[in-house]
C-alpha positions in Angstrom: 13.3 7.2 -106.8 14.2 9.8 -104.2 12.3 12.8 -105.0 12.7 16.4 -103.6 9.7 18.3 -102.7 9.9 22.2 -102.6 7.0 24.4 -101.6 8.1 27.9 -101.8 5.7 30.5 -100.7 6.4 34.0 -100.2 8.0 33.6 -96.9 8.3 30.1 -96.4 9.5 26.9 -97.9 8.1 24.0 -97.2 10.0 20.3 -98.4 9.8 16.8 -98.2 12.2 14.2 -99.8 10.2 10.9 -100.7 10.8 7.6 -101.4 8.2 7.0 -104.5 9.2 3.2 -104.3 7.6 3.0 -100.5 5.5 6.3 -101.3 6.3 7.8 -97.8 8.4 10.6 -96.7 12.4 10.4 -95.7 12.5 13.4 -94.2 10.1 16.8 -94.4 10.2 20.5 -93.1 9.6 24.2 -92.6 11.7 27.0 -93.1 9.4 29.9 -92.1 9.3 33.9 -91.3 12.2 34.5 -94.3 13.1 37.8 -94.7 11.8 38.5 -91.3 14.5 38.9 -89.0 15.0 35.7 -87.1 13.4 32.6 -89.0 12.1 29.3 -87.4 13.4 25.8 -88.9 10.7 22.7 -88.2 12.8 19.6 -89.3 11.7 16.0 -89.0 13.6 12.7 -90.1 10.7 9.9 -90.4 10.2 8.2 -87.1 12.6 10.7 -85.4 11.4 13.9 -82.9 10.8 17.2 -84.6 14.0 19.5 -85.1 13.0 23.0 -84.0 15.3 25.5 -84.1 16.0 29.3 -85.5 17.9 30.6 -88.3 18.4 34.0 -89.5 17.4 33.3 -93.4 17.1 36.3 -95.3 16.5 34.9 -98.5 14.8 32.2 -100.2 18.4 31.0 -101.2 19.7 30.4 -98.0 16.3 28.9 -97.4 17.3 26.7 -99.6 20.8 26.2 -98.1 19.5 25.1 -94.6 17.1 22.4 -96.1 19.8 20.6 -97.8 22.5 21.1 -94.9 19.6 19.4 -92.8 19.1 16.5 -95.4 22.9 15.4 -95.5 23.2 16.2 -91.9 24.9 13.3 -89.9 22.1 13.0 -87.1 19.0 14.7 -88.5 19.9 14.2 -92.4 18.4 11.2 -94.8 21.0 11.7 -97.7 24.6 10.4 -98.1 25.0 14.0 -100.6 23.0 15.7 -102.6 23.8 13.0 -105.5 21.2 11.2 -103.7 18.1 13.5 -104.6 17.4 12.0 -107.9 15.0 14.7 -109.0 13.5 17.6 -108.0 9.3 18.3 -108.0 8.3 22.1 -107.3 5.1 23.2 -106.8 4.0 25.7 -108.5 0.1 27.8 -108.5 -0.3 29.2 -111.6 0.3 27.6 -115.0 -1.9 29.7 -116.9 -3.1 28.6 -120.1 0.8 27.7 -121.2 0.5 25.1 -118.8 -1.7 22.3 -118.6 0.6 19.5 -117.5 3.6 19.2 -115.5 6.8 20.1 -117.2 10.6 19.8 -116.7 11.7 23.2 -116.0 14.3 24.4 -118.7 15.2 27.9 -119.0 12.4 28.5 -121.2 9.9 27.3 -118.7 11.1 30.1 -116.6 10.9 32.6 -118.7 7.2 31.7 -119.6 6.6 31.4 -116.2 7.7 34.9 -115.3 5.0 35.9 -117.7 2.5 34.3 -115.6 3.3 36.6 -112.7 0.6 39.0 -113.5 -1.8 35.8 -113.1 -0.8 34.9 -109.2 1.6 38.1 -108.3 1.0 36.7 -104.9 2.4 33.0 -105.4 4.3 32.7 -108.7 7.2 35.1 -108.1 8.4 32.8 -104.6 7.8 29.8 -106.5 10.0 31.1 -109.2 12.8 32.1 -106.7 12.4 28.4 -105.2 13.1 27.3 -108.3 16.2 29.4 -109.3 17.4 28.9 -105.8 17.4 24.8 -106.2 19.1 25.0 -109.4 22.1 27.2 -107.6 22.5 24.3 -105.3 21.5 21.8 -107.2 22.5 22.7 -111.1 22.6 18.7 -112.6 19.5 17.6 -110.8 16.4 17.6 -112.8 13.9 19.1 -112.0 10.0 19.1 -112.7 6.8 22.1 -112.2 3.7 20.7 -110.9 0.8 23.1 -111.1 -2.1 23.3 -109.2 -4.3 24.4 -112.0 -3.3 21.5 -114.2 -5.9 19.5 -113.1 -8.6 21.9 -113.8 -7.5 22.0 -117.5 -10.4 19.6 -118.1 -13.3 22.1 -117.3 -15.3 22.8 -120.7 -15.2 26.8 -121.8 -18.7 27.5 -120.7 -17.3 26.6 -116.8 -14.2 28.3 -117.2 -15.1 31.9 -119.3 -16.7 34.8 -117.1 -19.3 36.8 -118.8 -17.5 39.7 -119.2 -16.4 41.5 -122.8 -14.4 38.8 -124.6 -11.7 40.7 -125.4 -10.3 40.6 -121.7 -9.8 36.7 -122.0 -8.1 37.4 -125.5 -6.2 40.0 -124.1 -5.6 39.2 -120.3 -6.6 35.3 -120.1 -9.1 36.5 -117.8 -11.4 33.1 -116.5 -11.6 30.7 -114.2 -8.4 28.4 -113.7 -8.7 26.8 -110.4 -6.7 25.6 -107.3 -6.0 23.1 -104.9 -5.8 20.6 -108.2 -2.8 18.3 -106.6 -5.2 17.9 -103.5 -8.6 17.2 -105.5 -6.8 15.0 -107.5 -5.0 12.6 -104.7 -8.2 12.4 -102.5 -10.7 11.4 -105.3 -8.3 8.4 -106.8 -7.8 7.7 -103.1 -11.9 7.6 -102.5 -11.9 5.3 -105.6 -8.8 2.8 -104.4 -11.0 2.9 -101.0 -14.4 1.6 -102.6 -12.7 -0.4 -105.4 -13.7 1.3 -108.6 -12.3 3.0 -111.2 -11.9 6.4 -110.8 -13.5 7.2 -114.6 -16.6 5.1 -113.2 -17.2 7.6 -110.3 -18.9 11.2 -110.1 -17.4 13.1 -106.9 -17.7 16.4 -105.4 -14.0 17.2 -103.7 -14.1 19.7 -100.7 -10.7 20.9 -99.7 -11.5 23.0 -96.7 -8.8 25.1 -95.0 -7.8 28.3 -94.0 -7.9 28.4 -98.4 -11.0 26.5 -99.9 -12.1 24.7 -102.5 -14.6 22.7 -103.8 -14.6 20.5 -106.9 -16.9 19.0 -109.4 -14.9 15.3 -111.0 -16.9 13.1 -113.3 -14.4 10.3 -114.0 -11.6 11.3 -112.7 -11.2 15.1 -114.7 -12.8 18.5 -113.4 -15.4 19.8 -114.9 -16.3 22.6 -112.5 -14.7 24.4 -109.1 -15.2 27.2 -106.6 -12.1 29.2 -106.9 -11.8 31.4 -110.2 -9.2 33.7 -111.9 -7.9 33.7 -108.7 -7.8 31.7 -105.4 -10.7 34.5 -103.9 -13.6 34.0 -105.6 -15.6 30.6 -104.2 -15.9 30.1 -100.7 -15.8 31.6 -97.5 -12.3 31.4 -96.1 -10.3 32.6 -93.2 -9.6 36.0 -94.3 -11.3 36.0 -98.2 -14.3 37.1 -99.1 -15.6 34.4 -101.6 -18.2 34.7 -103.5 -19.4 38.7 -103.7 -21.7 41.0 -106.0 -19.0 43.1 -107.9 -21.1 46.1 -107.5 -21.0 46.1 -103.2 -17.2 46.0 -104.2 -17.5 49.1 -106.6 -19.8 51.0 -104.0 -17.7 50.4 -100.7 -14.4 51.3 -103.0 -16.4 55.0 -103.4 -17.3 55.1 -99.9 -14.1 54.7 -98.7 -11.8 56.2 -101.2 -10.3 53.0 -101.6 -7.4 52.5 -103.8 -7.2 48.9 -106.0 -4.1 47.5 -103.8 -7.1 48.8 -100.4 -9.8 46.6 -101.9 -7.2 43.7 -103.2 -5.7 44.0 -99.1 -9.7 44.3 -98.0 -11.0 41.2 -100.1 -8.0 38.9 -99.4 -6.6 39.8 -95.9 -9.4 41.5 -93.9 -12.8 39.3 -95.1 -13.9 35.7 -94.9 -13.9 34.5 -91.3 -12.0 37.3 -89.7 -14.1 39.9 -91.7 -17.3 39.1 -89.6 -15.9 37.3 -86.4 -12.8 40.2 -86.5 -11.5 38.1 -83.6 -9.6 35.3 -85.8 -9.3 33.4 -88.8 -9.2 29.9 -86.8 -12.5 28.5 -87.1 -11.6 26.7 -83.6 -11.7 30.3 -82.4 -15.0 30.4 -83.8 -16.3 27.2 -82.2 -15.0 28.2 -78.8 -16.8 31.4 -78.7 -20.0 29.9 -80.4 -20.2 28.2 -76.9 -19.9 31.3 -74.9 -23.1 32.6 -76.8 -20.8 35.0 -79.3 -23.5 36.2 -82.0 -20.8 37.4 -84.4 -19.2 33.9 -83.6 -22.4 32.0 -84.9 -23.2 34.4 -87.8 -19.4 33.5 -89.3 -19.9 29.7 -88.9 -23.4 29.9 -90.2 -21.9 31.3 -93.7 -19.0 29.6 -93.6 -21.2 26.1 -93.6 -23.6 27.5 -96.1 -21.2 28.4 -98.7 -19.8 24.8 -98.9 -23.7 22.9 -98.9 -24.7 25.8 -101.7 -21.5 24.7 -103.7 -22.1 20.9 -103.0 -25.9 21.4 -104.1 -24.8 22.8 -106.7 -21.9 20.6 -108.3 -24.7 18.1 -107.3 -27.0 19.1 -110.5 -24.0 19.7 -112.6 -22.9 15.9 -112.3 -26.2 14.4 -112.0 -25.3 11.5 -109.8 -23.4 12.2 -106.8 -21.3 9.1 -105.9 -19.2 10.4 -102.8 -18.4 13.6 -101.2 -14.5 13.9 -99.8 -13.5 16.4 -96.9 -10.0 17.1 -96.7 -7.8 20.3 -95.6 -7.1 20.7 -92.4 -11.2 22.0 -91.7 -12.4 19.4 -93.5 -10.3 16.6 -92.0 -10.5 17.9 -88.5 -14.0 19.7 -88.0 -17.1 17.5 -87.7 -18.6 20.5 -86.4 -18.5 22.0 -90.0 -19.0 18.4 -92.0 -22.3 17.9 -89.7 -24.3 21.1 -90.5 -22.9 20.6 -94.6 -24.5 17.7 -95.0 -27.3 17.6 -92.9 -30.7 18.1 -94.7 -29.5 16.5 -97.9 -32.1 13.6 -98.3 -32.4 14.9 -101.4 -29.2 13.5 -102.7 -30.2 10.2 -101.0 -27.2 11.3 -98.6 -27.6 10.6 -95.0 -24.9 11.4 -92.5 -23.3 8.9 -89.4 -22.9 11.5 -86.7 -21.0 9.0 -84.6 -18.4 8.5 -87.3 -18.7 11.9 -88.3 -17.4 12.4 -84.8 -14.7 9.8 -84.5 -12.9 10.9 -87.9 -10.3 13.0 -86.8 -7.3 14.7 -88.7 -4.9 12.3 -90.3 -7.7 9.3 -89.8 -9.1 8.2 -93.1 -12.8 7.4 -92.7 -16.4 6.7 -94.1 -18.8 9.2 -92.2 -22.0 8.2 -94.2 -25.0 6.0 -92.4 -25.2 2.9 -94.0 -28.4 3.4 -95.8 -26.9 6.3 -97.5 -26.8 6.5 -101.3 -23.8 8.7 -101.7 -20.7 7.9 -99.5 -19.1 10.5 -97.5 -15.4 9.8 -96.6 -12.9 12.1 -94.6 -9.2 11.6 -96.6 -6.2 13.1 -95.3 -4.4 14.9 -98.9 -1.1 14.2 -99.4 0.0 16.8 -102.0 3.7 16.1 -102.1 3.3 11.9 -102.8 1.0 13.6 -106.0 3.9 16.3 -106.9 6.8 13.2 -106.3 5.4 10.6 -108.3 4.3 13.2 -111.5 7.8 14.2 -111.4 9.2 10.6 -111.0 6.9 10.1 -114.0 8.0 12.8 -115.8 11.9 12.2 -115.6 11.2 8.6 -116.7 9.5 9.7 -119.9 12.2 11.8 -120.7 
C-alpha cells in the first residue's frame, strides 16, 4: 500500500509517501516558515538529490497543495495522480482520553478532536488544519489519526494521576498522557527484532533525546511509566523547557516578576531548558563546542542536561526491576556519544557497562550496540522511524475496515 504521511506542525508540514510493502520511503519533505512571508520547500524523491526551493505559502492549505504538486510532478514526483495514495496517516499529539488507538478520521473524530485543543493548544489545532486541508484535496482518500499518546494508554492510574484535588482530572482530564509514543514504540520492537526476542519477553527503558525529550519505561512491549506529563514540559531537560521544576519556584518568580500565565507558559517552554542556563543556544553542539573553550555556563547546562536522563533511567530502572536494554534515539541520542557516555557511566549497579569505542563509532542513522561485552543490560543506538510506525497502523487500519 502506498501510504501518505502528513506531519503538520504549526508552521510546517512535514510528509512522506511510503511503500509499506518494501517499508521504505517514495518520496519525503518539508514545507517550512508558513505563514511567514517567503517559505522554504525541502523535497527528495528516494535515491534522487534534495529539491530546495522557496514558496510563498501562506496557509497550511496551500501547504498542502505544493506537497502533492511535488508528488505527481514529472521529474521530482513518485505518483502517476493522486489515485495512487491509497490512504492517508496523520500524526496527531494529543488524543486525550477519547483516544487510545488510532482511528479513521470521520467528521466526528474531528469534532472530538477540536475538543482536545485545550489539551495541546500548541500542536492539536495545526494538526487539525492538516487534516481538513488533505481532505480538500484529497476528499475520497481515507484517511487515519495516529496519536502519540496512544501508546502510553497502558500506564496504570497510580503513574498517570498527579496528586492534586481529584476533581481537576474529573473536570479537566488533568494527568500524565505522554509523548514521543510512535518513536518509543518503533525503537523498542526494533531493539527486540535486533536480539531476537519477543518484545512481551523484554523490560526496556526508551530514551528519545532531542531538542524535545523523552524517556520511557516498557515491560513487554506497553508503557507503564514516562517523563513527559499533561504536557510535553514536564520530564527532562530540553532545548528550551524547563523539565522537571518545584511548582512553588514557579509561583514565587511569577510574583517577582509580575508575570502573567501566557509570561510563565512563554518562560517555561521557550526561554528554559538548555538555552535558559547556556542563553547562547538550544543546540547542544553549541554547548559541546564552548565546553572546550572552558565556557562554565556551557558545562553547568550539559552537566544537568546528562543528569536528568541517568536520574530518569535509575529511576524507570527500580520501577521495572530488570533492565534488559537501554535505546537512544532522537537526533541527541543517536548523534551525541558525548551525552550517552556520561548517562551511563557509573551504572555497575545495573550490571551495565558501557563500550566507549562503540559508543564513539555509532553515529546518526547507524544502528548500533554500544554496551561492553560483559555487560548485563544491552545498550543499542536505533535510528526512529516515526512515519514506517504511522504508515503501517494506518495500512492496518484501512484493512480492518
Amino acid at each position: 500500500m502506498k501510504v501518505l504521511i502528513i506531519n503538520s506542525g504549526s508552521s510546517s508540514v512535514k510528509y512522506q509517501v511510503i511503500d509499506t510493502k518494501q517499508k521504505e520511503f517514495l518520496a519525503k519533505g518539508l514545507v517550512e516558515s508558513i505563514g511567514l512571508g517567503r517559505s522554504k520547500v525541502k523535497h527528495e524523491k528516494n535515491g534522487d538529490p534534495k529539491y530546495v526551493f522557496d514558496e510563498v505559502v501562506p496557509d497550511h492549505h496551500k501547504a498542502i497543495e505544493v506537497m502533492l504538486s511535488l508528488l505527481i510532478d514529472k521529474d521530482h514526483g513518485v505518483l502517476s495522480s493522486f489515485d495512487d495514495i491509497e490512504a492517508v496517516g496523520h500524526r496527531l499529539v494529543h488524543g486525550g482520553e477519547r483516544f487510545k488507538s488510532s482511528v479513521l478520521i470521520t467528521d466526528h473524530v474531528l469534532e472530538v478532536l477540536d475538543q482536545c485543543i485545550q489539551l495541546a493548544p500548541l500542536h492539536n489545532p495545526a494538526n487539525i488544519e492538516g487534516i481538513r486541508a488533505a481532505k480538500a484535496y484529497l476528499p475520497a482518500t481515507p484517511m487515519v489519526g495516529v496519536f502519540d499518546t496512544a501508546f502510553h494508554s497502558t500506564m496504570p492510574d497510580y503513574a498517570y494521576m498527579y496528586a492534586l484535588p481529584y476533581e481537576y482530572y474529573e473536570k479537566y482530564a488533568i494527568r500524565r498522557y505522554g509523548f514521543h509514543g510512535t518513536s518509543h514504540f518503533y525503537v523498542t520492537r526494533r531493539f527486540a527484532e535486533l536480539v531476537g526476542k519477543p518484545v512481551e519477553e523484554l523490560n526496556l527503558i526508551s530514551c528519545h533525546i532531542g531538542n524535545g525529550a523523552s524517556v520511557t519505561a516498557v515491560r513487554g512491549g506497553k508503557s507503564v511509566d514516562t517523563s513527559m506529563g499533561y504536557t510535553p514540559l514536564e520530564g527532562l531537560i530540553m532545548g528550551t523547557r524547563s523539565g522537571d521544576v518545584d511548582g512553588g519556584a514557579v509561583l514565587k518568580i511569577a510574583e517577582y516578576e509580575n508575570m502573567s500565565i501566557n509570561d510563565m507558559n512563554m518562560m517555561l517552554n521557550k526561554q528554559s531548558g538548555i538555552v535558559g542556563i547556556y542563553k547562547k543556544s538550544s543546540d547542544l553542539r553549541d554547548v559541546e563546542d564552548d565546553i572546550l573553550r572552558g565556557d562554565d555556563r556551557a558545562r553547568l547546562a550539559f552537566d544537568m542536561y546528562n543528569y536528568r536522563i541517568k536520574k530518569y533511567i535509575g529511576a524507570y530502572a527500580a520501577v521495572l526491576g530488570r533492565v534488559d536494554g537501554i535505546i537512544f534515539t532522537g537526533g541527541v541520542g543517536e548523534n551525541a556519544d558525548l551525552t550517552r557516555g556520561p548517562v551511563c557511566s557509573d551504572m555497575e549497579c545495573l550490571g551495565l557497562y558501557l563500550d566507549k569505542q562503540k559508543n564513539i563509532e555509532t553515529v546518526r542513522g547507524r544502528e548500533g550496540f554500544i554496551h561492553a561485552e560483559n555487560s548485563k543490560v544491552k545498550v543499542a543506538v536505533i535510528p526512529t522511524n516515526e512515519e514506517l510506525v504511522i504508515a503501517l497502523e494506518t495500512e492496518a487500519h484501512i484493512n480492518d475496515n
